[in-house]
C-alpha positions as CSV (number, residue, x, y, z in Angstrom):
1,X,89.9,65.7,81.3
2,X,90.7,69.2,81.2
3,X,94.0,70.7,82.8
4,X,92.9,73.6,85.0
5,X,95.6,76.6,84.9
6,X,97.6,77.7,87.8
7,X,98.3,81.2,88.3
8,X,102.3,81.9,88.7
9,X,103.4,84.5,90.3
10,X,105.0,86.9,88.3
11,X,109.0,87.7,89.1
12,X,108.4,91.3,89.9
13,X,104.7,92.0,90.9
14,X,102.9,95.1,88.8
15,X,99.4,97.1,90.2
16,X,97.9,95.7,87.2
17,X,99.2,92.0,87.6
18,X,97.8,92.3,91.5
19,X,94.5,93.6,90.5
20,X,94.0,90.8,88.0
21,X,94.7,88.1,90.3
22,X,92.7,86.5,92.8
23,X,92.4,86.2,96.1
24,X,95.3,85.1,98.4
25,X,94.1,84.3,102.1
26,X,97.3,84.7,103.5
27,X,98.9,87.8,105.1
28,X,101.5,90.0,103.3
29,X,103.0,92.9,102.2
30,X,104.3,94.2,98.8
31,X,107.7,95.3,98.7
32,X,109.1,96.8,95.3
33,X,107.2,94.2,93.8
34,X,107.8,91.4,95.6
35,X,105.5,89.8,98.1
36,X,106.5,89.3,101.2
37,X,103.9,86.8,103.5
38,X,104.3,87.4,107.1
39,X,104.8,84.0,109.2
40,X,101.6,83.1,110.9
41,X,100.4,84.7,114.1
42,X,99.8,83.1,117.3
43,X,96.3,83.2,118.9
44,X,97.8,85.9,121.4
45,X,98.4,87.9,118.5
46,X,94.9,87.1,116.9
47,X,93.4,87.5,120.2
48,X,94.6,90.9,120.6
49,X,94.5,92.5,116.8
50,X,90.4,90.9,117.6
51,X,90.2,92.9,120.9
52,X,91.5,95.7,119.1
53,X,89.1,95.4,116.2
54,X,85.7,95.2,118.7
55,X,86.5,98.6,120.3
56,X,87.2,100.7,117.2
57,X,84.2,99.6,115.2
58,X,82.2,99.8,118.7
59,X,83.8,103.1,118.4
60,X,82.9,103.5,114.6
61,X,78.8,102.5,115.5
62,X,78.9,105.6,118.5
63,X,80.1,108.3,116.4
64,X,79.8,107.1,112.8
65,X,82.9,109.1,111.7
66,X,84.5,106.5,109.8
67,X,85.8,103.0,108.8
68,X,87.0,100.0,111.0
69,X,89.2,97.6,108.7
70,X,90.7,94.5,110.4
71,X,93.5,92.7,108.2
72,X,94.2,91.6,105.8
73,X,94.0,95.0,103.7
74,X,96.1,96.6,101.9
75,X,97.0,100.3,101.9
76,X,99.0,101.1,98.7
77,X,101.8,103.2,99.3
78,X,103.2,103.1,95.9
79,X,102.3,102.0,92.4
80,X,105.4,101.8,90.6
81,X,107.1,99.5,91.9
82,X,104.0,98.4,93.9
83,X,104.4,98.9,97.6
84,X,101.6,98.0,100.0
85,X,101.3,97.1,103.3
86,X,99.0,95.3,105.9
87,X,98.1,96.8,109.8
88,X,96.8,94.5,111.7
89,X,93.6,96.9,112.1
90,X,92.7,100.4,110.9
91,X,90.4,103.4,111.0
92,X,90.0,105.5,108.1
93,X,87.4,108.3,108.2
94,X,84.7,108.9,106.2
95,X,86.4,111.6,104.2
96,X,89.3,109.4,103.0
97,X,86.9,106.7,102.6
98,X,84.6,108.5,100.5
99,X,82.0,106.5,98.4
100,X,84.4,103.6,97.8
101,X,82.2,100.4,97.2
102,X,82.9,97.4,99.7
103,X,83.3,95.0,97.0
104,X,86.3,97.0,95.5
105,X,89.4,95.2,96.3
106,X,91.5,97.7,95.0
107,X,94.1,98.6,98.0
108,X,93.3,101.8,100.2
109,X,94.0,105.3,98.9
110,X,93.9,107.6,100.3
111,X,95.5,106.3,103.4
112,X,93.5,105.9,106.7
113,X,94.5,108.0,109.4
114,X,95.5,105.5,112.6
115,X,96.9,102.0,111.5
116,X,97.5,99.1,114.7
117,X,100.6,97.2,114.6
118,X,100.4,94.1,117.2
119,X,104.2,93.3,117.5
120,X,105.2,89.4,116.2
121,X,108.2,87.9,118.1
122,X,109.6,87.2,114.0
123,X,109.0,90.6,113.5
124,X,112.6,92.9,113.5
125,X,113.2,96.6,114.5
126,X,113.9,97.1,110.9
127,X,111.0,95.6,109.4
128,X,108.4,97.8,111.4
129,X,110.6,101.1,111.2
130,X,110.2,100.1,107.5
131,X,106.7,100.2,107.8
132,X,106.3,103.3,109.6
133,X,108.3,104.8,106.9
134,X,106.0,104.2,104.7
135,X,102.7,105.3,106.4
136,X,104.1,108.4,107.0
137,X,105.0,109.1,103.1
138,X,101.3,108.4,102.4
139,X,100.0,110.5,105.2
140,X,98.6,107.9,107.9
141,X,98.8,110.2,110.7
142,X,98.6,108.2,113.9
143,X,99.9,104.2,114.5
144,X,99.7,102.3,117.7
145,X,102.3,99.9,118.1
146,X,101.3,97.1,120.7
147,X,103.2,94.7,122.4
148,X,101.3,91.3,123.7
149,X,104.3,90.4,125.9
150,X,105.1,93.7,127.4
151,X,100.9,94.6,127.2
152,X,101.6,98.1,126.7
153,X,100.7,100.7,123.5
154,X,103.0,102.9,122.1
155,X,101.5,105.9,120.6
156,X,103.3,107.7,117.7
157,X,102.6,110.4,115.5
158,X,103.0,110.2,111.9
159,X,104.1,113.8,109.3
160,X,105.2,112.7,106.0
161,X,109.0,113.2,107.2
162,X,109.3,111.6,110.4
163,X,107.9,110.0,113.4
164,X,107.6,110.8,117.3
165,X,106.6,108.8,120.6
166,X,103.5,110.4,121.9
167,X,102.7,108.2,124.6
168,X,103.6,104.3,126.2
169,X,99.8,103.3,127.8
170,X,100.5,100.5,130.5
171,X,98.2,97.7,131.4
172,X,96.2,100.1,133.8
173,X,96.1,103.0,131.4
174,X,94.0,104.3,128.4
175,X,95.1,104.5,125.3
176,X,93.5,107.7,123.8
177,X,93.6,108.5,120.2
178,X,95.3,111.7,118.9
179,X,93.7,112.0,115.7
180,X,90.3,110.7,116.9
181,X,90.3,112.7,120.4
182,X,87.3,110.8,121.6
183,X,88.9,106.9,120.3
184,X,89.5,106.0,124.1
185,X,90.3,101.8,125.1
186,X,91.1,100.7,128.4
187,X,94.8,98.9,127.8
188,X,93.7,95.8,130.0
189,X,90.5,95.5,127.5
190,X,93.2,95.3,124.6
191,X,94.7,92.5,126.7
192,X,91.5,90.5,127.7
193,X,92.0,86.6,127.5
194,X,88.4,84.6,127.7
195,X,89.2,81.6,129.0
């Protein structure tokens, strides 16, 4: 009987070891090399990256003007040491998404231009300011940072040296895109519960 090989991890992750491998269904992100898995969301989080996920790509099929990506995905920010990170949803345009093939698992670069952050209770200030650090060095111009508890969406927008607050949408608000001026979602759609 034949011994079937594991795959180990190597100590410090390279691009080329992470294109190699296969598959791993579990969330993460790549920091300097080392993976970091995120703990496992709740169905309210599920329940609202999902939500989430409908209205952009109902908002992709209207306009055709790009991409809808639910996670996991990566976006690369950096090869050496390998850096990449996972929204909980995206939208990349069809410009940055170009003629890429939907079979290539490669990570996403260029960067899409709005990434969605639904906000874990393990989840620490410092973690996502980390985060937005890094999709602003590799130009994602727009993240919306949701909260299931506090059922609001924080706007911001992204330059490549900083961040700013562009808008906190309430329950009875609509959370309009600034990138993608006519990405409109009603906030209490966002935070639908079927029953």
């Amino acid at each position: 009987m034949a011994l079937q090989a594991q795959y180990v991890e190597p100590e410090i992750l390279t691009f080329e070891d992470y294109m190699s491998e296969g598959e791993i269904n579990r969330r993460y992100d790549i920091i300097d090399g080392k993976r970091e898995y995120m703990t496992n969301p709740s169905l309210l989080h599920q329940d609202v990256a999902f939500n989430i996920t409908e209205a952009l790509r109902r908002f992709q099929r209207k306009l055709r003007l790009g991409r809808t990506i639910m996670a996991p995905a990566d976006i690369l920010i950096t090869r050496k040491p390998l850096r990449t990170r996972q929204p909980d949803a995206l939208f990349i345009s069809k410009e940055r998404f170009g003629t890429r093939n939907l079979s290539d698992p490669a990570p996403l670069s260029p960067a899409p231009e709005l990434v969605v952050e639904v906000l874990s209770p393990s989840e620490s200030r410092a973690t996502r300011a980390a985060k937005i650090r890094d999709y602003c060095k590799v130009g994602v111009l727009e993240c919306w940072i949701v909260s299931p508890q506090a059922e609001t969406v924080e706007v911001l927008r992204l330059t490549h040296v900083a961040h700013e607050t562009v808008d906190i949408y309430g329950h009875d608000a609509t959370v309009t895109s600034i990138t993608f001026p006519d990405l409109a979602i009603p906030v209490a759609d966002i935070f639908a519960y079927d029953e």
